[in-house]
C-alpha distance (Angstrom), angle and dihedral (degrees) to the residues before:
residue distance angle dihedral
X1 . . .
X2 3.79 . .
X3 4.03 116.9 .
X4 3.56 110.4 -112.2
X5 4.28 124.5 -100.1
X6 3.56 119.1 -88.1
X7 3.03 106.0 -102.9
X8 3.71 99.7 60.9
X9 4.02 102.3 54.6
X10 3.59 119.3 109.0
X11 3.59 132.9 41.1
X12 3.99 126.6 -30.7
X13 3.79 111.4 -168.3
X14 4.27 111.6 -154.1
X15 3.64 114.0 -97.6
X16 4.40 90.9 -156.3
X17 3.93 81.7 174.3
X18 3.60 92.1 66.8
X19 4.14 97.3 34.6
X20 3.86 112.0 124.6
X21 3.90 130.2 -152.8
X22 3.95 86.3 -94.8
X23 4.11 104.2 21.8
X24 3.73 135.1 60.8
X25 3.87 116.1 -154.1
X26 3.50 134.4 -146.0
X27 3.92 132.3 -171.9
X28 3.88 133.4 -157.6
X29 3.62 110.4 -85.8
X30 4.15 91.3 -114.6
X31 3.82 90.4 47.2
X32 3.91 110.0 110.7
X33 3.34 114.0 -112.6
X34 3.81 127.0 -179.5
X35 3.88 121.9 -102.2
X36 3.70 117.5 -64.0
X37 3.93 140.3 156.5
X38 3.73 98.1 -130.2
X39 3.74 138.5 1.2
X40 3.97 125.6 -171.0
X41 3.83 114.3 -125.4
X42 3.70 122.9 -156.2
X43 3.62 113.5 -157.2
X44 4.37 109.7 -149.9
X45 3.92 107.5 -166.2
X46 4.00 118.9 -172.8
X47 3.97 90.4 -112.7
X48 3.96 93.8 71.7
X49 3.65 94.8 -104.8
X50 4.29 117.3 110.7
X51 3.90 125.2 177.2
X52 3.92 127.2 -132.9
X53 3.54 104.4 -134.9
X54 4.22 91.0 -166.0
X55 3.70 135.9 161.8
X56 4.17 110.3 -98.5
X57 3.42 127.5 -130.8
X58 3.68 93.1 -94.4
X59 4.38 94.9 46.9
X60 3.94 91.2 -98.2
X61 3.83 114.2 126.3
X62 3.84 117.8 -106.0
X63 3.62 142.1 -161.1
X64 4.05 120.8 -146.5
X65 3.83 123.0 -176.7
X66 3.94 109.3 -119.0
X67 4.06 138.6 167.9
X68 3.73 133.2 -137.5
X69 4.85 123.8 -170.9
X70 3.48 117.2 -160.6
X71 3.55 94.1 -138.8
X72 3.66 98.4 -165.7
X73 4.03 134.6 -103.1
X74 3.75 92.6 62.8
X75 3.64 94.2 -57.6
X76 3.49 133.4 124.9
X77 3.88 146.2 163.6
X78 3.96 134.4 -157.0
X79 3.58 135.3 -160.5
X80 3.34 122.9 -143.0
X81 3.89 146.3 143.4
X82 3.45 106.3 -49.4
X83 3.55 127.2 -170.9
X84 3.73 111.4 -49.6
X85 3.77 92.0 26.9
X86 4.14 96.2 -80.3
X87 3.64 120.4 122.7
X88 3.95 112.6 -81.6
X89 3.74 110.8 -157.7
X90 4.03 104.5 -146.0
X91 3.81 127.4 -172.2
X92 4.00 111.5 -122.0
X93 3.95 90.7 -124.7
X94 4.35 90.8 -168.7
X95 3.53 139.0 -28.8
X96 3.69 140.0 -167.7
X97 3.51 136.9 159.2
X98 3.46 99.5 -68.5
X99 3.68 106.8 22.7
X100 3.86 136.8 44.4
X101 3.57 119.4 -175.3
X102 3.85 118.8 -161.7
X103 3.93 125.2 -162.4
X104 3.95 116.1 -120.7
């Protein structure tokens, strides 16, 4: 497993405003977002592992162990919790700086 580029390490918070039918969207943790209750976080490190910070089922915050592989030619694909709490392996659709968009 290859550690991810640069510029995606460290934590991406979940942009739901911007969230497509297909494509989940996550934002820099200093970017301003509008007002909200919650927002996931997913954590990428630069050994290939990430954390889910996610909302449990009883509202508390949670942290679940997850993996992301550069797999070369700008693409890249993470796993984490999917629905039912097993691993969901989802194709990084694009990435830049200040955006990361994630296939469903």
């Amino acid at each position: 497993m290859n550690g991810p580029p640069a510029e995606l390490l460290g934590i991406w918070l979940h942009s739901h405003e911007e969230d497509t039918a297909s494509t989940l969207v996550f934002r820099p943790r200093a970017y301003t977002f509008p007002p909200s209750r919650w927002r996931d976080a997913m954590e990428l490190r630069a050994d290939g592992t990430c954390i889910w910070h996610g909302s449990g089922p009883d509202d508390r915050g949670q942290a679940d162990p997850g993996s992301w592989e550069d797999l070369g030619n700008g693409q890249a694909r993470i796993a984490i919790p999917g629905p039912g709490g097993g691993p969901a392996a989802r194709r990084v659709h694009t990435w830049t700086t200040d955006k990361l968009v994630v296939e469903k």
